[in-house]
N, C-alpha and C positions, 0 to 999 in steps of 0.2 A: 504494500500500500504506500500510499506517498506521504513521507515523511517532509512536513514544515515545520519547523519549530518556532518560527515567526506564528504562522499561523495560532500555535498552541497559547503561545504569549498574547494574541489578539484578544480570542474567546474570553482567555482566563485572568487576563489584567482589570484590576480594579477600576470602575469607571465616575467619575461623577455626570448624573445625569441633569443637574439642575441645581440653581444656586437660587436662596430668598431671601431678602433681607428687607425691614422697616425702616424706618426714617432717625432710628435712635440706634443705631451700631446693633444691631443683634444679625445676625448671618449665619443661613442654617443652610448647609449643604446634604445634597439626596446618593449618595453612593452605593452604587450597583458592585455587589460581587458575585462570584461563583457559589453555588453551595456547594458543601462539602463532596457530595457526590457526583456533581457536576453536569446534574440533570438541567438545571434552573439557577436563573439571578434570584439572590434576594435583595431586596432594599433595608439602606440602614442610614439615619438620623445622625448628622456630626454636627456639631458648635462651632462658628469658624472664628470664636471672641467679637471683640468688638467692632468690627468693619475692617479687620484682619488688618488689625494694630497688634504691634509685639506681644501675641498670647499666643498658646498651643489651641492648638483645636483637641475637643474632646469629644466621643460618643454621646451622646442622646438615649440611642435606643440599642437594642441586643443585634449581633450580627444576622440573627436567623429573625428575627421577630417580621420580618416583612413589613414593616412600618412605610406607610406613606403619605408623606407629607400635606396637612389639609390646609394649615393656616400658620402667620406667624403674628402675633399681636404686639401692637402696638407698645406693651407691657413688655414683651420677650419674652411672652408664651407661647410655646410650639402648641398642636392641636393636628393628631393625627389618628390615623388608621393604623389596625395592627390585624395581620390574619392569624386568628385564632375565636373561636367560642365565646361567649361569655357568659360566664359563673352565676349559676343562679339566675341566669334571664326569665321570664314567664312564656317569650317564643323563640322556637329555634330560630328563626329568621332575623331578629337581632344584628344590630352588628353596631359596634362600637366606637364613636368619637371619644378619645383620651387628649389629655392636659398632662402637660410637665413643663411647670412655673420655672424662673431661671433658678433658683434654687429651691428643690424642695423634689418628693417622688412625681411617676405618674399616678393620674387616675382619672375614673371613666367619668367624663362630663355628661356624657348624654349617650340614649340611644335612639334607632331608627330600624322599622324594618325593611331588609335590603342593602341598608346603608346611604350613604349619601354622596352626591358628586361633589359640589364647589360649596366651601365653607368661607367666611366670610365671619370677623369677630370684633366688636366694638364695647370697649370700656365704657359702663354707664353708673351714675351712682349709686341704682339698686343693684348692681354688678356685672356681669356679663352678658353680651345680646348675640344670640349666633343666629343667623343670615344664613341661610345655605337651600339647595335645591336639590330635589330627590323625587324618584319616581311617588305618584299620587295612586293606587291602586284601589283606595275605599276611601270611605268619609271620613274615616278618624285612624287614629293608631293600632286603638286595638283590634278594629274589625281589617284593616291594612294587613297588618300582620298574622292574623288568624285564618287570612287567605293565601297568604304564602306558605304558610306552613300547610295548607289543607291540600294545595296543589303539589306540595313535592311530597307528601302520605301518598296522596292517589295517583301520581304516578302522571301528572295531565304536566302537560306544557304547550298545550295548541294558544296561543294569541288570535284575538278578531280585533284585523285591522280596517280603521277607515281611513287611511289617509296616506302619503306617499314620501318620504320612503317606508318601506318596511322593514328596512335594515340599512346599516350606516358603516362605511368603510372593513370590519372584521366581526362588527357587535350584530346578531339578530337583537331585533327591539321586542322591549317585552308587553307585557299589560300595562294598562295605565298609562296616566300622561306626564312629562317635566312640570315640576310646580316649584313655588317658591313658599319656604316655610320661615317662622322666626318662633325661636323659642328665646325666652325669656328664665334666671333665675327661679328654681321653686316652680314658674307656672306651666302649665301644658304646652303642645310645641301646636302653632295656629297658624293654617294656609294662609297667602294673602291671595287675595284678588286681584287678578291679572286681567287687561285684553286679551280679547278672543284672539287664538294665533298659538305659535307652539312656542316656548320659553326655550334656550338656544342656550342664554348667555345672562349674567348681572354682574353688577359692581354697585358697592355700596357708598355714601358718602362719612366723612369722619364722624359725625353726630352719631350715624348708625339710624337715623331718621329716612333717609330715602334712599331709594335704589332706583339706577338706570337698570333697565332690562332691554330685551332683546328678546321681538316675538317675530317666529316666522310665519308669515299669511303666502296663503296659495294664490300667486298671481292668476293661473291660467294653467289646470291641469297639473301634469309634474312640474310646473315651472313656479318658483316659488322668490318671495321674497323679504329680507329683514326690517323690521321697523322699532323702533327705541322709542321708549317709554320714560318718563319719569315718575313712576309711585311711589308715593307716603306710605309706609309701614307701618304705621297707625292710626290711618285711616281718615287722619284730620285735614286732610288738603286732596284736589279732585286728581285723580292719573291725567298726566300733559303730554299728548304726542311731541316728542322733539324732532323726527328726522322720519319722514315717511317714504318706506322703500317705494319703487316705482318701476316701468318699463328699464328704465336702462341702469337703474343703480339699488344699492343694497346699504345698508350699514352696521355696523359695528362698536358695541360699547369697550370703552377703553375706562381708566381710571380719573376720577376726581383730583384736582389741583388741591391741596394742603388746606386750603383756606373752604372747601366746597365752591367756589366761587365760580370756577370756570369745571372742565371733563373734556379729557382728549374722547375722539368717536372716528372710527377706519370709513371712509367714504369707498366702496366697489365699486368701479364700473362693467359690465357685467360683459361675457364673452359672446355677443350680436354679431350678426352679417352683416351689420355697418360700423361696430366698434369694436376694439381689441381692449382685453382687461385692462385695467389701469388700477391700483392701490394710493388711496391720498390722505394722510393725517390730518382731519381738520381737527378743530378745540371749537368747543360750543358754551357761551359766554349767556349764563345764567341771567344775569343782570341785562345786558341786552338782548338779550334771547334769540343771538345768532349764530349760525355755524361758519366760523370762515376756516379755508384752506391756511394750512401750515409750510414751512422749509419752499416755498415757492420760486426761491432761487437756488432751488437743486432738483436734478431729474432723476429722483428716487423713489422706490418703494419702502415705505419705514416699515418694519417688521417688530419691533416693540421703542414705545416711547418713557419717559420717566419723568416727575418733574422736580426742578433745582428747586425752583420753589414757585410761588403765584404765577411769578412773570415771565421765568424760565424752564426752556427744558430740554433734556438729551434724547437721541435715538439714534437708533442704528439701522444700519439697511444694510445690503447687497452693493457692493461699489469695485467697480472693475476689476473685476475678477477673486476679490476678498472682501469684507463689510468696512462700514468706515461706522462711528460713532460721529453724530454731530450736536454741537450746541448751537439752539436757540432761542430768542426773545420771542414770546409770543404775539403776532402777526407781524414781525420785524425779519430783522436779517437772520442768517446762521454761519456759523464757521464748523471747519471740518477740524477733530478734536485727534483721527486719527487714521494714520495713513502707510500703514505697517506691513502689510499682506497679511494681516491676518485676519481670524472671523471673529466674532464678539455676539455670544447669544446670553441670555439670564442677564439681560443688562437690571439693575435696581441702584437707587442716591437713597445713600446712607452715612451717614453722621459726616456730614460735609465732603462725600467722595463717591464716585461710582466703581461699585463693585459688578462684577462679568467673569464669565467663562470663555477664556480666549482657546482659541486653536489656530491648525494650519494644516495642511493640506499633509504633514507629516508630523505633526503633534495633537494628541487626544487636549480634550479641553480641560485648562487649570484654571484655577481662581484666579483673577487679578484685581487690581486696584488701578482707577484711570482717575488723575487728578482732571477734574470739569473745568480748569481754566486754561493750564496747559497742555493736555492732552498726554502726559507723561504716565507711561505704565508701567508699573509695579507688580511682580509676582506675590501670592500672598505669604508670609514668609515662615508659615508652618500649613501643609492639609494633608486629608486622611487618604489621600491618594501619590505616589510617584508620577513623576513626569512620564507618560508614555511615549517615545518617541519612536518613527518608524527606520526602518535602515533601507540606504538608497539615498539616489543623486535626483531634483527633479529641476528641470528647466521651462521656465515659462517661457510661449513659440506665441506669434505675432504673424497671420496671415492676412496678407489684400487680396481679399477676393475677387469678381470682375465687375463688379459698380463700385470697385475703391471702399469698403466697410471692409475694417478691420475684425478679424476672429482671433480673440483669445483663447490658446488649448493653452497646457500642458503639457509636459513629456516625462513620466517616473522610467527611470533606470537602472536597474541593478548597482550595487556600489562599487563594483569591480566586476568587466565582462568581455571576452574574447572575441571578437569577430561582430559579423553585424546579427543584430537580433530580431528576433521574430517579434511582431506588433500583434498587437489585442486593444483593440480601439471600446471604448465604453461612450456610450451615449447616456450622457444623463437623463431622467424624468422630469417630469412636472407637467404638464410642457416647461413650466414658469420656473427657472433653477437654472444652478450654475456651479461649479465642481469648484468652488471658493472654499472649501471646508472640511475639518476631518470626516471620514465616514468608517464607523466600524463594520456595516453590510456592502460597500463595495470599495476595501482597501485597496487601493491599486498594488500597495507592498505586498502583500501576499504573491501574489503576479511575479514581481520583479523579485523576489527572492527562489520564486521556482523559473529563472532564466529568460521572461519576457521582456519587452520594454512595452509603456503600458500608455494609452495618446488618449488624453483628456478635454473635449474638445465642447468650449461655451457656441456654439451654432444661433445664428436667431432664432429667436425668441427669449432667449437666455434674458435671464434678472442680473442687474447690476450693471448695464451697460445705456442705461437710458429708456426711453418709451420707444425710441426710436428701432431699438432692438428688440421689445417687443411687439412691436407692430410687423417687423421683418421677418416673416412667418406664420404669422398671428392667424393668417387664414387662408393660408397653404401649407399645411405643415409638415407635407411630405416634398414640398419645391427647394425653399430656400433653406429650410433648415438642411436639407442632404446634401444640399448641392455646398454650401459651408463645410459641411464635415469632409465631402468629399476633396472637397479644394485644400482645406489641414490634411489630407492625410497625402495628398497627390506633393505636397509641401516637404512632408516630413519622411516619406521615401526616399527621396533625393540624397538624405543624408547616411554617409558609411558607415555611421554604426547601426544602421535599421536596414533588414532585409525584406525588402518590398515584397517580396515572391511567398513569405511564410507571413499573413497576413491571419486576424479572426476578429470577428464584430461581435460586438456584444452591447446588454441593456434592460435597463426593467423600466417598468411603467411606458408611458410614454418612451423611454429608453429599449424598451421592446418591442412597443411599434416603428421605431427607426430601425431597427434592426430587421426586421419582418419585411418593412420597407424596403430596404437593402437587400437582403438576401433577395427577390423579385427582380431588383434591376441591375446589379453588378455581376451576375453571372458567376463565372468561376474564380474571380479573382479573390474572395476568400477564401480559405480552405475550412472554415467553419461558423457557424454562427451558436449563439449562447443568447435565447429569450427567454426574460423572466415577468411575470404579471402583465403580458403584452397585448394592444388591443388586433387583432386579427382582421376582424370583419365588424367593419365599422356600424354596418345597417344593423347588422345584431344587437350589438353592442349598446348601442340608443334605448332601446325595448328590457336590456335585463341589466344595467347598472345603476347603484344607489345615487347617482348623480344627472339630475332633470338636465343641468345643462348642457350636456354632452346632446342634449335631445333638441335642445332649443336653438344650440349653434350651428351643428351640421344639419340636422331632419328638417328644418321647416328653412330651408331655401327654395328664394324662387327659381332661381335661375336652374334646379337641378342637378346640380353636380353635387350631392352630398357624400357619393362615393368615389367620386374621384382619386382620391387620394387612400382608398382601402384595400392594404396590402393583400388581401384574398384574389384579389383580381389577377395576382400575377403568381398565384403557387404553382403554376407548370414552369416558370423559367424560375425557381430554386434549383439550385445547380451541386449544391454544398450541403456537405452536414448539420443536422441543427438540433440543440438541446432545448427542450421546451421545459418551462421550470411554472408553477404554479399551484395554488394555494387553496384550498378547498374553501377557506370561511373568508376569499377575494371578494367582497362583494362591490368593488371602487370597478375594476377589469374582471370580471365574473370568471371563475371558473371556465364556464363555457365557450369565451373565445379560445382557452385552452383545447378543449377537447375539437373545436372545429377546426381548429391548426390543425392537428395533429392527423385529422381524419385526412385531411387536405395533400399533407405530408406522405400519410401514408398510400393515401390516393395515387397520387402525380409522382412519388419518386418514392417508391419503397427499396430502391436500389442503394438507396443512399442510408449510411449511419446514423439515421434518427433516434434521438432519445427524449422520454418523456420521463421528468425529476415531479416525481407528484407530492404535495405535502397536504395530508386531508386535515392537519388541526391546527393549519397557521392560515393566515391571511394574506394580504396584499407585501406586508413584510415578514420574514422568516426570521422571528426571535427567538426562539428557544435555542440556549446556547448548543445543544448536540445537533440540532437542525443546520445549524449557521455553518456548523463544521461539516456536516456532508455534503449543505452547499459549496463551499468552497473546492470542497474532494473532487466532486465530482465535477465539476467545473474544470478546475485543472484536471483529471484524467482525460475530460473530452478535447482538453485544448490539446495539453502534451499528444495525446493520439494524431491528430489532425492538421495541426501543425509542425509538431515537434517529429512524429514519425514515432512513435512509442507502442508498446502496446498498453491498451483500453485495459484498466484495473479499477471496479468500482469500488467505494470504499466496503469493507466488510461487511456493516450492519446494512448493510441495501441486499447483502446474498449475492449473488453470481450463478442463476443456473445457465447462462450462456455468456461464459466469457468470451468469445469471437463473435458476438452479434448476433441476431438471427433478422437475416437478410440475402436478396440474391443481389450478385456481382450482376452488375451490369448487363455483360453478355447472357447471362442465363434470363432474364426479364422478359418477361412475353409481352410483347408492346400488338395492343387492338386500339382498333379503331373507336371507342369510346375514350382515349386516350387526346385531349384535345392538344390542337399543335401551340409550339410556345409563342406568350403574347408577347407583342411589339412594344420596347420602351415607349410611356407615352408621350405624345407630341410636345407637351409643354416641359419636359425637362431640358436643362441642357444638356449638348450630345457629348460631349466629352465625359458625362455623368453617365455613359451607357455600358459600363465596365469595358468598355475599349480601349486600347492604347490611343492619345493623339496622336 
């Protein structure tokens, strides 16, 4: 079998997943590790001191306890989940929010049957007020929970649904609907009253008085959209629509400004046949009760904001090719705070500093400290995790394509390597994304420590290069985004240490429909492809995934071409091997573009080394730490095979009762006439994009 010991160190390296902190130095970090058997991550609670001023950090919670992070209060009380039972409940269904004061033990605040999603905790003088939202299954608590337990005695788990989706990215949706509760000290925990519409999302304000929410209403069919509320939590003042969704946009609640004065809110613009998405931070000004646009002189997507204080405030985005942090005055100027290549997620302003999770594209994420004046950053100088770092040389490559737009790849290389190397191209997802950042499910190092060089390539559409680059694809997404990669990769052949001739394409999401894409029109100039959670047949595709807009953007065109661009139409000219990788509880790229691949696959070229990597209890992403590793296994055995020339070893725990394949060679194939002849690259590509030589 094939021995990585990178690899082993990836799986099994301690990870932090999330950093939180409040406005008074308290900083709780969320650390993922192996369990002992090495079945599963568990989660564990660390102290990072005071805004990761000269203290050690210290444990929280037990290494196995599985503790997950709910709230961090104002006071520097955590407020978490823990997986285990609880003692003496009256239903099994139970499940428990606990408290651990900065000094003193834990213990159980409250319960809920189920459990509960977003918590949310405000200091008040008759004592504690928890905010939080959770499935609503009956009228009260006890009859809620005496229904959970009566359904897991008899054995029933059917749901009667009205309403669309029925399921959401890996979760089936259950009974009941999202509500918003508030309990109070001592007394009963009490619904509030919501608009009509499905609850998504809230934030509270510091009083603990009101809450923006976030209801989604059915525009039109599956086609849906967000609208924000402002409710009183005790009932003394009337719900105020602030920001109502519409044909072309959606919105999004963000947090309250220190004062409640003002509240940042995500303005979408939605992905139409006459508009391409666009993400815009506006702040919506209580007192005059307007919403205006934020950072106006910068062409970015903010992906979380924070604020310095009333007047001020940071965020980060996606910025050429890594994220940048920026500070600014609200509806004034901004400056860019930092400009490092690196990525910066968990951004939070705490006790006069912003703390973050930085990485790079070869370092897992560590705590840092960014002073907000000067952009100066600081490592935190004790955490419960090592620096991960990856081994290998990488070079950031700079393409002009042929309208003059610049494409940002990358290039990961082995750290020492003989002769030129075989490439393994990876297309990232989203569509909307950019290979700006670590990634522990598609390290490119793994790759380059088993003897590849590995071409990382930002294509239009890609975040962090402007609107402009979003729009540059935005609704062609099999045109200009291939003809970019093809143009990187036509670029980075040229060069002696890359051997053009051992080439393999790879990609999930969206990253698998470019590949899908690809393998259709480049012919044999692969020697392999590797598709993971990939859309196949785009018409299907519309009709069985949790997401209306996929429905809204390509299906209801006038003009007709809604499949144009649907890799199905060209599975006779697959010419190359292909490993189909996919997830049973995918409900984002359904299963079944998987299995209609494959039929396709098997259909048009059974001649060829098709493999199909099936996972029936993971999702859209493959987390389970023994999962992540037979991905990776088998991935390089199909590569090393097919490029490398090796023989096919699948990992152990997959079995082997046919290790040479079961397939005919070519010559033995019986080719009928139901066999349809191979389709013609189509017109609107470019022809140098036709896997031909110039």
């Amino acid at each position: 079998m094939i021995e990585n010991t990178y690899l082993d160190q990836l799986i099994g390296a301690a990870r932090i997943t999330d950093l939180t902190a409040n406005r008074n130095g308290d900083v709780v970090a969320s650390v993922r590790t192996l369990s002992s058997d090495g079945s599963k991550y568990r989660n564990q609670l660390f102290s990072m001191g005071v805004a990761g001023e000269n203290f050690s950090y210290w444990p929280l919670t037990a290494s196995d306890s599985g503790a997950q992070l709910l709230a961090l209060s104002a006071a520097g009380e955590i407020y978490f989940s823990l997986d285990k039972e609880i003692d003496g409940a009256e239903f099994d269904c139970e499940k428990g929010v606990y408290s651990l004061p900065r000094r003193g033990e834990p213990q159980l605040a409250f319960t809920f049957p189920g459990g509960i999603d977003h918590l949310e905790v405000r200091g008040r003088a008759s004592g504690e007020l928890f905010i939080f939202s959770a499935d609503a299954v009956d009228r009260d608590f006890e009859s809620a929970a005496q229904l959970i337990d009566d359904r897991k005695k008899q054995g029933v788990s059917a749901v009667l649904h009205d309403e669309f989706p029925t399921r959401f990215w890996d979760k089936d949706k259950g009974i009941g609907e999202k509500a918003l509760f508030v309990k109070e000290l001592d007394k009963r925990i009490r619904r509030i009253e919501l608009p009509s519409g499905v609850l998504t999302d809230f934030t509270v304000d510091r009083t603990g008085r009101r809450a923006m929410v976030n209801i989604k209403r059915e525009l039109r069919g599956v086609h849906e959209r967000n609208h924000i509320f402002l409710v009183d939590l005790f009932g003394k003042e009337e719900t105020v629509l602030l920001c109502e969704g519409n044909e072309r946009e959606s919105f999004e609640v963000a947090n309250f400004s220190p004062s409640d004065r003002r509240a940042f809110i995500y303005r979408h613009s939605h992905w139409l046949q006459d508009q391409t998405m666009k993400v815009e931070l506006c702040i919506y000004d209580f007192e005059k009760k307007e919403l205006t646009t934020q950072l106006c002189d910068q062409d970015i997507w903010v992906t979380k904001a924070v604020w310095i204080d009333d007047n001020n405030f940071a965020a980060v985005a996606d910025y050429q090719g890594a994220s940048a942090i920026f500070r600014s005055v609200v509806d004034g100027e901004s400056k860019q705070l930092t400009d490092d290549q690196n990525n910066y997620s968990s951004l939070n302003y705490s006790r006069g500093r912003l703390v973050a999770l930085c990485d790079n594209h070869q370092q897992a994420p560590y705590p840092v400290r960014i002073n907000d004046d000067t952009g100066t950053v600081s490592d935190f100088p004790d955490a419960p995790v090592n620096k991960f770092t990856a081994p290998g040389r990488l070079e950031k490559l700079t393409t002009v394509v042929e309208d003059g737009t610049s494409i940002t790849s990358w290039l990961a290389l082995p750290e020492h390597s003989d002769g030129p190397l075989p490439l393994v191209v990876f297309a990232h997802g989203g569509p909307w994304g950019s290979w700006n950042a670590w990634t522990y499910r598609w390290n490119p190092w793994v790759f380059t420590e088993a003897g590849f060089a590995v071409l990382l390539p930002d294509p239009g559409i890609s975040t962090g290069y402007g609107q402009q680059m979003i729009e540059r694809g935005g609704h062609s997404i099999g045109a200009e985004p291939y003809a970019d990669i093809m143009a990187v990769i036509d670029d980075v052949v040229q060069r002696e240490d890359i051997d053009g001739e051992r080439m393999a394409f790879m990609g999930g999401s969206y990253g698998g429909y470019m590949t899908n894409w690809v393998a259709g029109q480049q012919g044999e100039r692969f020697k392999c492809y590797v598709t993971h959670a990939s859309i196949w047949n785009q018409e299907h595709m519309y009709f069985t995934t949790d997401n209306g807009g996929w429905h809204e953007w390509m299906w209801e065109s006038e003009d007709n071409v809604r499949n144009i661009y649907s890799p199905h139409q060209f599975a006779q000219n697959i010419q190359a091997p292909m490993l189909v990788i996919h997830g049973d509880k995918d409900y984002r790229v359904p299963i079944s573009q998987a299995h209609m691949l494959w039929f396709d696959l098997k259909r048009y070229s059974s001649h060829l080394d098709h493999k199909f990597l099936y996972f029936p209890d993971e999702g859209h992403w493959i987390l389970r730490p023994g999962n992540s590793k037979i991905w990776y296994q088998t991935v390089l055995a199909f590569l090393k095979k097919h490029v490398m020339g090796e023989e096919f070893e699948a990992p152990r725990l997959l079995g082997n009762p046919h290790p040479q394949g079961r397939y005919q060679k070519p010559e033995e194939q019986v080719v009928t006439s139901m066999l349809p002849i191979i389709q013609p690259v189509p017109e609107f590509l470019p022809e140098h994009q036709s896997g031909k030589d110039e």
